[in-house]
C-alpha positions as CSV (number, residue, x, y, z in Angstrom):
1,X,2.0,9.6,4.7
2,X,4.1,6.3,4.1
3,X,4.5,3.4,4.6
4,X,5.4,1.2,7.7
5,X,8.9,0.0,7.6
6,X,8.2,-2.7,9.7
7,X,6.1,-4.5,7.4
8,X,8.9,-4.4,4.7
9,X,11.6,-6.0,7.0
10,X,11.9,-9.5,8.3
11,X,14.3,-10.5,11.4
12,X,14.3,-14.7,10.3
13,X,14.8,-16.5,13.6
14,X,19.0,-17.7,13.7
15,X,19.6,-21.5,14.2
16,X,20.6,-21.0,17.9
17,X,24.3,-20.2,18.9
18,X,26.8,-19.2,21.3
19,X,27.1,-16.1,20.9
20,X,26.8,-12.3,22.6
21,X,26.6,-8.5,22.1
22,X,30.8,-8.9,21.9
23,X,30.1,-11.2,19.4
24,X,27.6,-7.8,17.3
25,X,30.6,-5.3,18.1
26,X,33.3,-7.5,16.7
27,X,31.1,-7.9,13.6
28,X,30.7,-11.8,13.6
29,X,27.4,-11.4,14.1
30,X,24.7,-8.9,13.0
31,X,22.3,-7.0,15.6
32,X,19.2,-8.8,13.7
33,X,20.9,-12.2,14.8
34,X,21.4,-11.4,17.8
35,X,17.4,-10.0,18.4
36,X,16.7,-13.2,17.2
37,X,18.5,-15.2,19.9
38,X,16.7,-13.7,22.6
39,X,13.5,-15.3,24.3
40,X,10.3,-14.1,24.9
41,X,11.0,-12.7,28.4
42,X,14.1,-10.8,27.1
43,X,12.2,-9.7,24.3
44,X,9.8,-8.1,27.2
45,X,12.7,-6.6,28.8
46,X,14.6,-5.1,26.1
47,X,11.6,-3.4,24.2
48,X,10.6,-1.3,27.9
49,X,13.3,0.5,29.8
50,X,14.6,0.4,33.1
51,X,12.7,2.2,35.3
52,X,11.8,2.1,39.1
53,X,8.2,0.6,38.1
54,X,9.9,-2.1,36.0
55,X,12.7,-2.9,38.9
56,X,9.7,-3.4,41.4
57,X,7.9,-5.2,39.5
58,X,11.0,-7.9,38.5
59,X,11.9,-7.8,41.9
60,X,15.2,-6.5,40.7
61,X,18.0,-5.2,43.2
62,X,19.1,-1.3,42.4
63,X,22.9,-2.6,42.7
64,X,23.0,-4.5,39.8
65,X,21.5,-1.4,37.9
66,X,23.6,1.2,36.3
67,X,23.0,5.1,37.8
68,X,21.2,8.1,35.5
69,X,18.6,10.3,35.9
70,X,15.6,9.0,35.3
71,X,15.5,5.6,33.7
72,X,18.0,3.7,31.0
73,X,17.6,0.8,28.8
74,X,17.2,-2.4,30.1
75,X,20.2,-4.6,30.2
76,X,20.0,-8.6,29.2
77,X,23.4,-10.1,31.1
78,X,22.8,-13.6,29.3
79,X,23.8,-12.0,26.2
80,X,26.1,-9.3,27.1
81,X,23.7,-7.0,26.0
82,X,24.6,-3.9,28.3
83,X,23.0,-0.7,29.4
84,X,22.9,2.8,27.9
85,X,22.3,5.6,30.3
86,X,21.1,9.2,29.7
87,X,20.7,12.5,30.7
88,X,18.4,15.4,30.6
89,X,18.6,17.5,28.9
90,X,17.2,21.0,27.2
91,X,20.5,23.3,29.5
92,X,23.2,20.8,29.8
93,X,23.8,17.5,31.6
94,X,21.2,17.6,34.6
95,X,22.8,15.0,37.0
96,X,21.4,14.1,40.2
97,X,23.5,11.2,40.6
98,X,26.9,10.0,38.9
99,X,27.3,6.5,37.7
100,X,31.1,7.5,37.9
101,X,33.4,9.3,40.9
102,X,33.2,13.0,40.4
103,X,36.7,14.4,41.6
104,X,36.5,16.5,44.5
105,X,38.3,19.5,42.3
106,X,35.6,19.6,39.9
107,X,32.4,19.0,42.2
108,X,30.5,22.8,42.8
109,X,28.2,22.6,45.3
110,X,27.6,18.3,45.0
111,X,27.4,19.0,41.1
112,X,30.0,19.5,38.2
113,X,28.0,20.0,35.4
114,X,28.0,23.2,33.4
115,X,24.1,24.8,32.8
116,X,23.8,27.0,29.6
117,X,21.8,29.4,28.9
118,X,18.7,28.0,27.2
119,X,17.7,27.3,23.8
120,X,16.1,30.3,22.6
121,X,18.9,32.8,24.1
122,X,21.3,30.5,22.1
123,X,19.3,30.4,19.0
124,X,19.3,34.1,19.0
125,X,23.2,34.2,18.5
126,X,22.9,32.3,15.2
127,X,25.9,30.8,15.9
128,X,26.2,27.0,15.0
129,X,29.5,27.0,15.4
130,X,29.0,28.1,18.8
131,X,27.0,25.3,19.3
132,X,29.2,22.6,18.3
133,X,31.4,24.4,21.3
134,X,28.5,23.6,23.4
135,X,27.9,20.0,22.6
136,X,31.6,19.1,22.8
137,X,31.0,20.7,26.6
138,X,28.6,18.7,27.1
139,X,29.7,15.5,25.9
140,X,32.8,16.2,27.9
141,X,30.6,16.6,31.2
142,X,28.9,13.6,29.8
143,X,31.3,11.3,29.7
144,X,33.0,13.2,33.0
145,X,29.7,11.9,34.9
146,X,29.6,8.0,33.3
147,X,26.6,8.5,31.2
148,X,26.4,8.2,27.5
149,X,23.4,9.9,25.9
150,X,21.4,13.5,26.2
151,X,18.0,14.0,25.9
152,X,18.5,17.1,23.8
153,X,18.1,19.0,21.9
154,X,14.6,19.5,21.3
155,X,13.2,21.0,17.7
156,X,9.4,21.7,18.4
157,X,8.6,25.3,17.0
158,X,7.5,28.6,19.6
159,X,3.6,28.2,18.2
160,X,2.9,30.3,21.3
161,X,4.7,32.8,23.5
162,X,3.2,31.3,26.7
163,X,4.1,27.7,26.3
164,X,6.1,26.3,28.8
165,X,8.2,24.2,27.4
166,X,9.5,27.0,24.9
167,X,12.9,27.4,27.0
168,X,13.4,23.9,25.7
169,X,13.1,24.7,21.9
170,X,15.2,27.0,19.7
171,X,12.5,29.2,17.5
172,X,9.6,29.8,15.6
173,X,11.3,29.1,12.6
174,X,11.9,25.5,11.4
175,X,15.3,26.3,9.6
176,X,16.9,28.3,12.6
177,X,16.1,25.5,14.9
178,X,17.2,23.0,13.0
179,X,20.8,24.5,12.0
180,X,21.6,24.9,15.7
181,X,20.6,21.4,16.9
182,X,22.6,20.1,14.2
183,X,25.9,22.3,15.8
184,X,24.8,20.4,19.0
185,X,24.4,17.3,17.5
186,X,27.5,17.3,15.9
187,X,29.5,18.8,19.5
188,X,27.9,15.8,21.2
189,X,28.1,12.7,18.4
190,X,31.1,13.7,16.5
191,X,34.8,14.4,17.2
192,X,36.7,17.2,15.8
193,X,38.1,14.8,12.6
194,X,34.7,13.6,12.3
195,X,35.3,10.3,14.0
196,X,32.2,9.3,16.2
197,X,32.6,10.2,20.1
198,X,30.7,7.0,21.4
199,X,27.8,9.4,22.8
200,X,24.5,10.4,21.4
201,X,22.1,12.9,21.4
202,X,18.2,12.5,21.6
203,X,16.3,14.9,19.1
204,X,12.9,15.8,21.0
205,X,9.6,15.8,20.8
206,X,8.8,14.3,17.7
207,X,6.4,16.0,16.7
208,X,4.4,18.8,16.8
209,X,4.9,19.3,20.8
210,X,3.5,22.7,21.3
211,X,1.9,23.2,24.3
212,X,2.4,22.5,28.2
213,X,-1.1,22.8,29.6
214,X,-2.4,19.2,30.0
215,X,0.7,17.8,27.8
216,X,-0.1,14.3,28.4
217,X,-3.6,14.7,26.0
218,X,-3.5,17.3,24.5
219,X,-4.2,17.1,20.6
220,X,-2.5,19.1,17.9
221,X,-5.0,19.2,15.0
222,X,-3.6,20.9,11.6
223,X,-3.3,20.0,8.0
224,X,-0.5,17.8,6.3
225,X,0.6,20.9,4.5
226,X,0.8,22.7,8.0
227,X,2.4,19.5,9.8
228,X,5.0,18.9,6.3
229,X,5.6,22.5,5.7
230,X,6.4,23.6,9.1
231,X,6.5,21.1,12.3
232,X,7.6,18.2,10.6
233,X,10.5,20.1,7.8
234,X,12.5,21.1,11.5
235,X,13.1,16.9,12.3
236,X,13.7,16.4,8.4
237,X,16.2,19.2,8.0
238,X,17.7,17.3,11.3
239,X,18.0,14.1,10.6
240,X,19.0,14.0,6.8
241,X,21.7,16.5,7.6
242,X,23.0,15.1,10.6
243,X,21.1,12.3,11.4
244,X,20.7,11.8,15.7
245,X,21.5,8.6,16.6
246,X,18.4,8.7,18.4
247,X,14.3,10.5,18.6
248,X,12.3,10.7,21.3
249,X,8.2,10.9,20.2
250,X,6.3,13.4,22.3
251,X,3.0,13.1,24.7
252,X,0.6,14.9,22.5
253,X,-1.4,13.4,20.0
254,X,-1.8,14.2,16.3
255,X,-5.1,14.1,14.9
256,X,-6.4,12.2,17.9
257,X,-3.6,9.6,17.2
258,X,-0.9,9.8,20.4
259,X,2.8,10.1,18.5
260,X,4.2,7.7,20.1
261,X,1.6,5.4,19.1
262,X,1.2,6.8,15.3
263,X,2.2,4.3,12.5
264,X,2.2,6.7,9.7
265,X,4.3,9.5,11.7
266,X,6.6,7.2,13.3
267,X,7.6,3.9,10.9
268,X,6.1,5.7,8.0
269,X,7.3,9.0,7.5
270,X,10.3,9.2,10.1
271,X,11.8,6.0,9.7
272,X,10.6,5.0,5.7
273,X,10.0,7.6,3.9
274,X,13.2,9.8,5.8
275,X,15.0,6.9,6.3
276,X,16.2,7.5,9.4
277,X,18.2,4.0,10.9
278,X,18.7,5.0,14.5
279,X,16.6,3.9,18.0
280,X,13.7,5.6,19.2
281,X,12.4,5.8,22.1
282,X,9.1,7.2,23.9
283,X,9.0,10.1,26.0
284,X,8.5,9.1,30.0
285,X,4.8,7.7,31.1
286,X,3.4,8.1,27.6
287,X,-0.4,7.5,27.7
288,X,-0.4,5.4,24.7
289,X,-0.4,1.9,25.8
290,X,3.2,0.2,25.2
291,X,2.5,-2.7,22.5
292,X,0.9,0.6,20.6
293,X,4.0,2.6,20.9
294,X,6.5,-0.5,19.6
295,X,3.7,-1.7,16.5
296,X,3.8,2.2,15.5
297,X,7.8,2.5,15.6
298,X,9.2,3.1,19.1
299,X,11.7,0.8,20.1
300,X,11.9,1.5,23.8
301,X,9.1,2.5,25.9
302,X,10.2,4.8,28.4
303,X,10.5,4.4,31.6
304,X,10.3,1.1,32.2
305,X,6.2,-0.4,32.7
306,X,7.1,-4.1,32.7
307,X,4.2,-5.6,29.9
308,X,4.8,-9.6,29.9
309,X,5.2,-11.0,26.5
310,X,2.1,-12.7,26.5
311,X,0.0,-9.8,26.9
312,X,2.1,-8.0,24.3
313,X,1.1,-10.7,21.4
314,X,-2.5,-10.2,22.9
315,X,-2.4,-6.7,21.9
316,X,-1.1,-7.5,18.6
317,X,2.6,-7.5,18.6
318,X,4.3,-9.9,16.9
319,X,7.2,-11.6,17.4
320,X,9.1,-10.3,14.3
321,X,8.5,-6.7,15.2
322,X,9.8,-7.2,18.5
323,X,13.2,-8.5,17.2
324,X,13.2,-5.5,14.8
325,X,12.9,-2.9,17.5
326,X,15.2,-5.2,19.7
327,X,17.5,-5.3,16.9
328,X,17.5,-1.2,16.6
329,X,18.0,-0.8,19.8
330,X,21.0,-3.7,20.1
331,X,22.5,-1.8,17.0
332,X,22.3,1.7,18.6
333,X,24.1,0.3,21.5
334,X,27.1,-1.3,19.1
335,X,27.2,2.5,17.7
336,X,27.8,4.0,21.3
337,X,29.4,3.7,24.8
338,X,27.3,2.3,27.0
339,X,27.6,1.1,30.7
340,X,29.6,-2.1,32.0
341,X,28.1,-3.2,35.2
């Protein structure tokens, strides 16, 4: 089903300089330099986000954090390597917390964030233009609240009626689902003249997330016809039409193989045989064990289990793939706004 990217790609280790993430968004320097810089520790760091489990076990002081919902990446300050913050998600910005002032004129009830109605209501107007609207709302209440990415929209098909995550996915048709995420995408990544907007969108759960009950291990079993054909043709259409600037893998497994831990699905036929550039992340408290996650393609492991880089070359991470998912992520963060302690 393809082949690894990673194995085709070498980050060569930089003599060592003085230089920082200014240095990667001025262009004097190249994100795969930069990955290269960084040590062992920061490696660590950088390739798990920044979650309450990772702050605790650091020792880490919630002030010098930035605010989101959730968890964001991890920021390196000896480099200048800042922090990207997200949101949920599937209805609009879900904030719990602002990383900026809200003014009093616009705060509703403690919040100021607009909820829409939910994917499949909106995929029933088959309206893409109408959803371009959307994501330029929501990019607005985005950057309104100080955060810089969604985790939306999310493709997975309707396999069954009674699945409860189905208010987070547009239809049972691949095509359908696909040309409505792309009208958010585009609301949310792009401005009117096409220019980017500095935020991103996060296209969800890749792949073939179709069930609720026990979502953690459950297994989707089905044919590479089945997976091509339908599950997998929804994040194609996606991404080689209007390609996310990032994916987030899903809990389930494939074939007994978790996602987010699955070579073939993730560096083979997402990132090599799509070839799709941008950073990918887990979804939150995967079950596949992190060094799995980043040697099958994820770049961040979400939200934030601190591995040491020691045990992560135990497990069979090497040091070169760590600098290439480091890299991805470094580069996604040159492509966006992200947050300035």
């Amino acid at each position: 089903m393809g082949n690894a990217l990673s194995s085709k790609i070498a980050v060569r280790r930089y003599p060592k300089k003085d230089c920082s993430f200014e240095d990667v968004l001025s262009g004097k320097i190249s994100a795969e330099e930069l990955a290269s810089q960084l040590s062992d520790d920061e490696l660590a760091k950088l390739l798990t986000a920044d979650g309450s489990q990772k702050r605790k076990a650091l020792g880490l002081e919630n002030k010098e954090l930035a605010v989101g919902e959730g968890t964001h990446t991890h920021p390196v300050k000896e480099w200048g390597i800042p922090a990207s913050v997200m949101q949920d998600g599937p209805a609009g910005v879900r904030a719990s917390a602002f990383a900026n002032p809200v003014p009093p004129d616009d705060e509703i009830a403690g919040r100021d964030c607009i909820c829409y109605p939910c994917a499949t209501a909106l995929a029933a107007s088959w309206d893409i233009e109408l959803m371009e609207e959307i994501g330029a709302a929501i990019r607005a209440d985005l950057d309104k609240a100080g955060y810089n990415g969604l985790c939306a929209p999310g493709v997975n098909l309707h396999r069954n009626p009674r699945c409860g995550r189905n208010f987070e996915y547009f239809s049972e048709d691949p095509f359908l689902a696909a040309k409505m995420a792309i009208g958010e995408i585009r609301g949310i990544q792009q401005n009117a003249d096409g220019s980017p907007t500095g935020k991103y969108a996060v296209l969800k759960h890749f792949a073939v997330n179709n069930l609720e009950d026990n979502r953690l291990v459950g297994d989707s079993v089905l044919s590479e016809r089945c997976a091509r054909e339908l599950y997998l043709r929804v994040f194609e259409y996606v991404i080689k039409e209007c390609e996310p600037l990032s994916i987030m893998t899903a809990y389930n497994k494939m074939n007994g193989i978790y996602t987010s831990a699955h070579p073939e699905l993730v560096d083979g036929i997402c990132r090599s045989e799509w070839g799709y550039g941008g950073w990918i992340m887990t979804d939150w408290s995967v079950y596949a064990h992190t060094v799995d996650c980043l040697k099958a393609g994820a770049d961040t492991v979400m939200p934030g289990i601190y591995v040491p880089f020691e045990e992560m070359l135990e497990r069979g991470l090497d040091r070169n793939t760590a600098r290439i998912r480091a890299a991805n992520l470094i580069r996604h963060l040159s492509r966006t706004e992200h947050y300035k302690p």
